[in-house]
FIPAZA-225904 format. One record per residue (C-alpha): residue in three letters; x, y, z. Coordinates in steps of 0.001 Angstrom, whole numbers, plus 524288, in hexadecimal, padded with zeros to 5 digits. Layout:
BEGIN
ALAXYZ ...
***
This chain:
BEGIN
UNK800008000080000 UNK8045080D3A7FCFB UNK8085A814E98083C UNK8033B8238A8068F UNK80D3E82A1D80E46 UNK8163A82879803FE UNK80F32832DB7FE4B UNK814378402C80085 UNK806C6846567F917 UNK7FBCB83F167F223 UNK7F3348424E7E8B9 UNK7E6EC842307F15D UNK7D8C8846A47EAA0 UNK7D23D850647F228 UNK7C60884DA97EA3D UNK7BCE2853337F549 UNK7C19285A087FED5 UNK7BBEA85CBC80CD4 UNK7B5AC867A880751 UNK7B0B6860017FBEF UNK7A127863327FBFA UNK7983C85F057EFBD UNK7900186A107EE8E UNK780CE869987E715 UNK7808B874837DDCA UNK7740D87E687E086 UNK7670387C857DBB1 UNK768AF86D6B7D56F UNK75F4886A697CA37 UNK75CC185BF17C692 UNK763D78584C7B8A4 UNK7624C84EBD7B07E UNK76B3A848887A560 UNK7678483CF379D50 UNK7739D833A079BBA UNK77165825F479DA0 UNK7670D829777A7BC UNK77211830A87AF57 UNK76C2A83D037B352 UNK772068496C7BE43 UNK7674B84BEF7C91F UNK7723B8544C7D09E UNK7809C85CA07CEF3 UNK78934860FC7CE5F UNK78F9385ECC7DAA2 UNK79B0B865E67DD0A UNK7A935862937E635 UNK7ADB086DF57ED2A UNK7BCF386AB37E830 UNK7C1D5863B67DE73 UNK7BF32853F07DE1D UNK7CF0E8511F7DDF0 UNK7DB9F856737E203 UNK7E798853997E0AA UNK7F4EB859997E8E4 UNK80258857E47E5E7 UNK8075384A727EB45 UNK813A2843CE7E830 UNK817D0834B57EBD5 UNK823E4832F37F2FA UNK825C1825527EE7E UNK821B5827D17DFE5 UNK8232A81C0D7D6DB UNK81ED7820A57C827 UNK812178191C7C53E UNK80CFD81A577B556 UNK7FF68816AB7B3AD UNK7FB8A818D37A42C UNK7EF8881E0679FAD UNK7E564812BE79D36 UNK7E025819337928C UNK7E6A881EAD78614 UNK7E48682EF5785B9 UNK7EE65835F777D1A UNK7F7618430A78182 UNK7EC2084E32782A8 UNK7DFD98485577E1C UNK7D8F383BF777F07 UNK7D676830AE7751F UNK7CCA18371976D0F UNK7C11983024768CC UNK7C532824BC771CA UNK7C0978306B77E64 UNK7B6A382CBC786E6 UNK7B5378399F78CF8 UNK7B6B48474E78A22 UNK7BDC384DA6794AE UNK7BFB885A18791B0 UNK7C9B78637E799F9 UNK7CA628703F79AC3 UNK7D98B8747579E55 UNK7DCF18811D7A5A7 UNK7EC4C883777A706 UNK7F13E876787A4DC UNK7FE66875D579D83 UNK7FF9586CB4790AF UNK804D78617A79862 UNK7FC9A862257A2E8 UNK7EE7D862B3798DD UNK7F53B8577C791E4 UNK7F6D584F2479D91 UNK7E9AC853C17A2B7 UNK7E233850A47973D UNK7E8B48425C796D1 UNK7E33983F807A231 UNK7D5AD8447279DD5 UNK7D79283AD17931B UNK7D9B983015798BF UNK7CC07832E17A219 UNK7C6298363F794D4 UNK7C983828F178EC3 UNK7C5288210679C99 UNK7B6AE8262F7A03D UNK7AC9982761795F0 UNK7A28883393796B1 UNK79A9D83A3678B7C UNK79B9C8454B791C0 UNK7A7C284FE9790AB UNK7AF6684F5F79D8E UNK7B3E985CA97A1BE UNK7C09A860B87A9E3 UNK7C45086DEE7AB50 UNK7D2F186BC47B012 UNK7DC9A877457B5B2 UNK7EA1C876FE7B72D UNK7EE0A880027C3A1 UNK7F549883847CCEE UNK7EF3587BD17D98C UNK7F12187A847E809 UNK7FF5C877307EA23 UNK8023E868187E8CD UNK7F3AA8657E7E2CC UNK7F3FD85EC17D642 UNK7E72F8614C7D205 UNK7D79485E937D2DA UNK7CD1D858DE7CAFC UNK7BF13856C37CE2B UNK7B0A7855CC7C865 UNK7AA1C863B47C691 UNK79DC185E6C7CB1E UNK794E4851627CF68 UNK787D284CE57CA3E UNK77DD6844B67D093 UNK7792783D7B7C517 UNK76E5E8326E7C47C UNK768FB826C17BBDF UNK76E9D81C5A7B495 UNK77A768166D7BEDF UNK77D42822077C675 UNK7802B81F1C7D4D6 UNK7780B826587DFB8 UNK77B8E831A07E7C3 UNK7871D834657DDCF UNK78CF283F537D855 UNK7949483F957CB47 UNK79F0A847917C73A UNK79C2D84F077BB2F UNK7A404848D27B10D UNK79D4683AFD7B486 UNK791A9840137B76E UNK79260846FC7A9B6 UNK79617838EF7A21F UNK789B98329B7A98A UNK77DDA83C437A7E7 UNK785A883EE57999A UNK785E384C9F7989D UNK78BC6859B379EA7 UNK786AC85C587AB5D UNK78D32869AD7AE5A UNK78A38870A07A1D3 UNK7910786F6E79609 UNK7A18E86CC579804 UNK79EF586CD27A6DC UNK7AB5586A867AEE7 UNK7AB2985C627B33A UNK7B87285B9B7B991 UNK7C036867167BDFE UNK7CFF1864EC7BFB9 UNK7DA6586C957C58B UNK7E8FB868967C593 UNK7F59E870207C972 UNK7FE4D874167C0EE UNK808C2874A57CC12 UNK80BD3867457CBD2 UNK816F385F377C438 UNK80FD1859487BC46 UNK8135684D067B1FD UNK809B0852287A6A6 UNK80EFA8452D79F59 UNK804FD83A7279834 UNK80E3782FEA799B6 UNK80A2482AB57AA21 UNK8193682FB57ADCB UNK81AA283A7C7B508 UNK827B983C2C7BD31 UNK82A5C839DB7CB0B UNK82778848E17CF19 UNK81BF1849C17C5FB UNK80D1D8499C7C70B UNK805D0842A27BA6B UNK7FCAF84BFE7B7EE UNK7F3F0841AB7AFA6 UNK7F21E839227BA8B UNK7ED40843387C520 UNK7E3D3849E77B906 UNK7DE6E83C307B83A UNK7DD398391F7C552 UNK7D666847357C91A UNK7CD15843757BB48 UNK7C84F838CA7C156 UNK7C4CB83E827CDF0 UNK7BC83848D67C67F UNK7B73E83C847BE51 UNK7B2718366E7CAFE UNK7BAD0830857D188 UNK7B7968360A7DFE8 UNK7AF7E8340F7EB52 UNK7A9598414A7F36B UNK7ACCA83B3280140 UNK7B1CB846EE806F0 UNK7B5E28497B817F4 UNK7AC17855F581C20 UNK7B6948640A81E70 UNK7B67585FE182E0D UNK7B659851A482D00 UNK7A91B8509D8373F UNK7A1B2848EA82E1D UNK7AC4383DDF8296F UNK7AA7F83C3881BCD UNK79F7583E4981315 UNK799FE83D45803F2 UNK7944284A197FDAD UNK7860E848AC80608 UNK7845683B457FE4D UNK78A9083D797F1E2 UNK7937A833607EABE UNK79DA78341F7DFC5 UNK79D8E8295C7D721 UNK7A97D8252D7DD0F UNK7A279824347EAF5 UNK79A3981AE37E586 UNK7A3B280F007E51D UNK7AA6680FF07F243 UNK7A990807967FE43 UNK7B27F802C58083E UNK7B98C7F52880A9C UNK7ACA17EECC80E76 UNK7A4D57F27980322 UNK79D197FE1180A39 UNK7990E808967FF2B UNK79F79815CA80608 UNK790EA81A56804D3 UNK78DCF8113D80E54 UNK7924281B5E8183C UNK78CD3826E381E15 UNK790C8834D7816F7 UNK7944C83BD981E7E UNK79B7B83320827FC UNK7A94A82DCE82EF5 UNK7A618820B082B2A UNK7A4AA8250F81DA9 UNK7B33E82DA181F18 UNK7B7FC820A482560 UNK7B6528171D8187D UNK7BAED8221A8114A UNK7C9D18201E81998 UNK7C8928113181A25 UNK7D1E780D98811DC UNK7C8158061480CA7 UNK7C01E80A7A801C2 UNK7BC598051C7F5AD UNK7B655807E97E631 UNK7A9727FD7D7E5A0 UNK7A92E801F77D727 UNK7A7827F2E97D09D UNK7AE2C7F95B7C578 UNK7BA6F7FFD87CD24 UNK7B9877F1997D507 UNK7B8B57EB747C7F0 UNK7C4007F21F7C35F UNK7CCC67F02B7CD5D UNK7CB827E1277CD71 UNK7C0AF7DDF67D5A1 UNK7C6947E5CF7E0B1 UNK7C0FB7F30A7E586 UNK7C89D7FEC57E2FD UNK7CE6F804457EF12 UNK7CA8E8153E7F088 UNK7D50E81C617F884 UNK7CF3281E3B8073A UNK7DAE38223B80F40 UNK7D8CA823E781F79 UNK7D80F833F981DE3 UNK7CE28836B2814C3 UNK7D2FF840E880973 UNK7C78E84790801E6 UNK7CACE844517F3F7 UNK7D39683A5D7F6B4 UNK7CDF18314A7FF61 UNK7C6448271D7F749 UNK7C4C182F097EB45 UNK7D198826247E675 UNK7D3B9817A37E474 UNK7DD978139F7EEA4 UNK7ECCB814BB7EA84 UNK7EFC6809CD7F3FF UNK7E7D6803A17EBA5 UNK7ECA98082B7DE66 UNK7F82780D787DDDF UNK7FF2F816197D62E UNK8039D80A047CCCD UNK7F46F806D17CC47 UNK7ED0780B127C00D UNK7E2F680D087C9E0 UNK7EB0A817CD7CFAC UNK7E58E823737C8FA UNK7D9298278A7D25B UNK7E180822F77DE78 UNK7E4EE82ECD7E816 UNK7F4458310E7E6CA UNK7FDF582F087DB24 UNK80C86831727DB76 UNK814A183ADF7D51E UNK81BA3834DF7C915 UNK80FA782C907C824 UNK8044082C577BC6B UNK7F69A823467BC4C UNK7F020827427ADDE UNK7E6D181CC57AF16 UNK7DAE181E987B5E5 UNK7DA05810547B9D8 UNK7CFAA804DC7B7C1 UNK7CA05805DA7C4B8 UNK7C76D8146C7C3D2 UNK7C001811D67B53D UNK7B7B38082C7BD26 UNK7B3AB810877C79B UNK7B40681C4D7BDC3 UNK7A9CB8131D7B596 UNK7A11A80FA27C2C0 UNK79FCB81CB27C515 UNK798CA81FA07B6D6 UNK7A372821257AEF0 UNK7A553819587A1E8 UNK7B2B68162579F6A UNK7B81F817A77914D UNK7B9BD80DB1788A9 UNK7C7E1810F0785B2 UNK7CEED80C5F791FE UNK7D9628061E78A26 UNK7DFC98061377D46 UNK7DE277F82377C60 UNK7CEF27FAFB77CAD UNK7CC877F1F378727 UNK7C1C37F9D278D5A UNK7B3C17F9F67935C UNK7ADAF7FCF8786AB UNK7B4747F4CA77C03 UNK7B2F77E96C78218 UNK7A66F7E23F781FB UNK79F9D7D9D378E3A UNK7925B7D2AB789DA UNK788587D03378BA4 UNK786CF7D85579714 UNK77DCC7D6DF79E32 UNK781987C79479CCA UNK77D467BB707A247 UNK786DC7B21A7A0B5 UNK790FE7B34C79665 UNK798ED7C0B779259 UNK7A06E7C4437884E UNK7ACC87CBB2787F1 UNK7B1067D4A977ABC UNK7BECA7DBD17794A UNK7BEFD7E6897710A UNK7C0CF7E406761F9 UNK7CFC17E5807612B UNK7D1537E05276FFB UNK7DC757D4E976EDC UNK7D6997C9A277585 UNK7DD5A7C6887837A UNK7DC787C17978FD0 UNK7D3C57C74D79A5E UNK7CF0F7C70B7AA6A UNK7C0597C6E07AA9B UNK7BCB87CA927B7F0 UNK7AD207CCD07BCBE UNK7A9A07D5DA7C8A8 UNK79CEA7D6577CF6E UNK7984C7E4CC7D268 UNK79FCD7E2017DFB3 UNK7AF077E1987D980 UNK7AEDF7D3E07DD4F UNK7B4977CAAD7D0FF UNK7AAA77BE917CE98 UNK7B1617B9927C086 UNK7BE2C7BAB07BBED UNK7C3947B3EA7B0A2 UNK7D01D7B3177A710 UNK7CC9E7B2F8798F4 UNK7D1A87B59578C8E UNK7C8897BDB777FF5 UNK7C6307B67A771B2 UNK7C65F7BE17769B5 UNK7C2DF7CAD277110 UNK7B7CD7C29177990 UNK7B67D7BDDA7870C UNK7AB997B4AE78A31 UNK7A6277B1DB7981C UNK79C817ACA179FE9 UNK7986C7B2C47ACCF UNK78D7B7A9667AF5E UNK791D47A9647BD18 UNK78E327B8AC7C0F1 UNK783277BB3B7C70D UNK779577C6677C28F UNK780CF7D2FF7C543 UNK7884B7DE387C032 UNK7978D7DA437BF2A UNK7A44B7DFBC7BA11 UNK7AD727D8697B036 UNK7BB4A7DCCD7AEDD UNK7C1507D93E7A2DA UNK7CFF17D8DB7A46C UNK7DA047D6E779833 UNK7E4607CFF079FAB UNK7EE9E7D2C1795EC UNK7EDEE7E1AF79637 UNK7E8707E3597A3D0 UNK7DC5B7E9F079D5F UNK7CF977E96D7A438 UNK7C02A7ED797A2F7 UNK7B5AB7EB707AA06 UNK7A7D47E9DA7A6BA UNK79A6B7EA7F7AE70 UNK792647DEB27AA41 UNK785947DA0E7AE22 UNK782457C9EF7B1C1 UNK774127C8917ADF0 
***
C-alpha cells in the first residue's frame, strides 16, 4: 500500500468546499423537453465554487509512469467524422502549446462519450492562487425525469443536455467552466512524457473534464462541523447513486444530515455498486478514496490510488498524481460508471474497432443460445467470456476461440434476469461489455 506521507503536496479536489451550497434559482417554472421521454421538471442548480481544484503538489519519491491515450485524437483537433461529441472550447489567454495540449485532451473526451448535443467549455488560462493548478466544474445541475433517470438526482448540464437532447441554458450555454494557472511548469507535450520537474498538463485537463462530466458526489462537512456530514437537503449526483460501504449499505441508507453518515464517508471503506464499473473491474467493486479526515472534493469524489495506482490505467480520476508522471487514458472502469450514469460511450474506443457498437450480441433478449459477431475486418482470436449478475458477482466464465468472426453459446443455465457479459480478446487485452437480458 502506498504510504501518503511520502507526499510532500497532492493533488487533492476541492470539488465542494465547506461553503459549497446548491442554491434554487428564483421563481422556478416547470420545463419540459421531449428526448426519449427524458424531460427537466427543475434547474439549474448552482455550486457556490468551482466542482474541482487542483494545488501545486510534487512526489518526493517520483518514478515516471506513461499511460497512452486509449483512443487515437490527432495534435489540435480530433478524428473528424469518427467524433462522437462536439466539445467546443472557448480559449482566453492560453499560449499555443498550452491550447494544443488542452484541446488533446478535449479530444480524447470527445472520442469516449457520445452526446448529440454540442458540449461547451469556456476555459481561461490565469494567473491563480499561488501553488493551485487549476479548476473545472459543471456551470449548472438539472433535475430531469422519465425514461431511466434515477430519483432525487441532479444532473450536470452537459449530461443532462445529451439525455433530454437539447440545450437547456439557451443557445451555446456554458456547460463546463475551467480555470488553470499559467504559473506552473508545465509539460504542454502529446507524447505521456513529461520530465521529472514537470506537470502534464493533458492529464490534469482530463482529469478536471471529467469532474465537470460527472464524476462527483455533493457530500459536503457544514462551515462549523455541528451537523457531521450531509447531502444537498436530499439531492444526489449521479455519482452518489452507486456508492455503499463494505457491507453493501447504499450511503443513502443514512441519515443527511448526520455523524453516522460523515463516519462511512472516513471508513476506509467505500465502494462504486455501479454493475458496470463492477463489471469492468473484474467482478470486483471499485474502491472510492475515503480517507479518516474528510476533504471536500477529495474525499470520495476519486477512485482510491491505493487501489490504482499511478501505473494503473485506472489512475486518471484517482486523487493525487506525481510530478514527471502522465495518465491520457480515462480508464475502463471510469467509461462504465461514466455509461451508468447516462452516458453512451463512443464507438471508437480503439483503433482495432473492438468496441460496444461494432460488435454484435443476439438475440437479446435471449433464452437460451447467443451469438457473438466481431466486426467485419476483426481477425478472429481467442477470447474470456465472463457473465455478471446486476450484483458484480461472475456466474459463467469461459475460454473460447471466434470462427470466423463468431462466438456461439449457450446460457441455458441463467436464470431470468438482467446480466453483464464481458467480452475479453485475450491476445490484445481488449475488453467490452454488454447488458443482456435472459428471457
Amino acid at each position: 500500500m502506498k504510504n501518503k506521507t511520502t507526499y510532500i503536496r497532492n493533488f487533492y479536489l476541492k470539488a465542494i468546499d465547506k461553503r459549497f451550497v446548491l442554491t434554487l434559482i428564483l421563481a422556478l417554472t416547470y420545463s419540459t423537453f421531449s428526448f426519449s421521454q427524458v424531460q427537466v421538471v427543475g434547474g439549474p442548480y448552482y455550486m457556490d465554487g468551482p466542482a474541482c481544484e487542483y494545488p501545486e503538489v510534487f512526489d518526493i519519491n517520483n518514478e515516471a509512469i506513461s499511460i497512452p491515450s486509449a483512443v487515437t485524437v490527432s495534435s489540435g483537433e480530433a478524428r473528424g467524422t469518427a467524433t462522437c461529441s462536439v466539445i467546443n472550447v472557448t480559449y482566453n489567454g492560453f499560449s499555443g502549446p498550452a491550447q494544443t495540449a488542452f484541446q488533446y485532451a478535449v479530444d480524447i473526451w470527445a472520442n469516449t462519450i457520445e452526446s448529440t448535443v454540442p458540449i461547451t467549455i469556456n476555459a481561461n488560462y490565469v494567473e491563480l492562487n499561488p501553488g493551485v493548478l487549476g479548476s473545472a466544474g459543471a456551470t449548472g445541475f438539472y433535475q430531469l425525469t422519465g425514461g431511466d433517470i434515477l430519483p432525487n438526482t441532479i444532473y450536470p448540464a452537459a449530461l443532462a443536455e445529451k439525455l433530454v437532447g437539447t440545450e437547456l441554458g439557451g443557445a451555446n450555454s456554458i456547460d463546463i467552466q475551467a480555470n488553470f494557472s499559467n504559473q506552473i511548469n508545465w509539460y504542454f507535450g502529446l507524447d505521456a512524457s513529461p520530465s521529472f520537474n514537470q506537470f502534464d498538463f493533458v492529464s490534469v485537463v482530463l482529469h478536471e473534464l471529467g469532474h465537470g462530466l460527472g464524476f462527483l458526489g455533493f457530500g459536503r462537512t457544514n462551515a462549523n462541523g455541528t451537523e457531521g456530514l450531509l447531502r444537498n437537503s436530499g439531492f444526489l449526483s449521479p455519482y452518489d447513486n452507486y456508492v455503499e460501504n463494505g457491507a453493501g449499505i447504499d450511503i443513502d441508507q443514512f441519515a443527511d444530515p448526520s455523524f453516522a453518515l460523515l463516519t462511512q464517508y472516513t471508513s476506509g471503506d467505500l465502494f462504486s455498486n455501479s454493475p458496470l464499473a463492477t463489471a469492468a473491474n473484474n467482478g470486483v467493486r471499485p474502491e472510492i478514496w475515503a480517507p479518516s479526515n474528510f476533504n471536500p472534493g477529495s474525499s470520495y469524489s476519486h477512485w482510491d490510488d491505493n487501489v490504482f495506482p499511478n501505473n494503473n490505467e485506472n489512475s486518471l480520476m484517482t486523487p493525487s498524481i506525481g510530478n514527471g508522471q502522465a495518465n491520457h487514458n480515462t480508464g475502463p472502469i471510469t467509461r462504465a460508471l461514466f455509461e451508468e450514469m447516462g452516458w453512451t460511450i463512443c464507438d471508437a474506443l480503439s483503433v482495432d474497432e473492438f468496441t460496444l457498437e461494432s460488435l454484435q450480441v443476439s438475440p437479446n433478449p435471449f433464452n437460451e443460445d447467443i451469438r457473438i459477431v466481431l466486426p467485419g475486418n476483426y481477425n478472429d482470436s481467442d477470447f474470456n467470456i465472463s457473465v455478471f449478475d446486476i450484483n458484480g458477482r461472475v456466474i459463467f466464465e469461459k475460454e473460447t476461440s471466434s470462427i470466423n468472426r463468431i462466438i456461439d453459446l449457450n446460457l441455458s443455465e441463467l436464470q431470468t434476469s438482467v446480466y453483464f457479459m464481458k467480452i475479453n480478446d485475450t491476445n490484445s487485452g481488449l475488453s467490452v461489455t454488454k447488458k443482456i437480458v435472459r428471457q
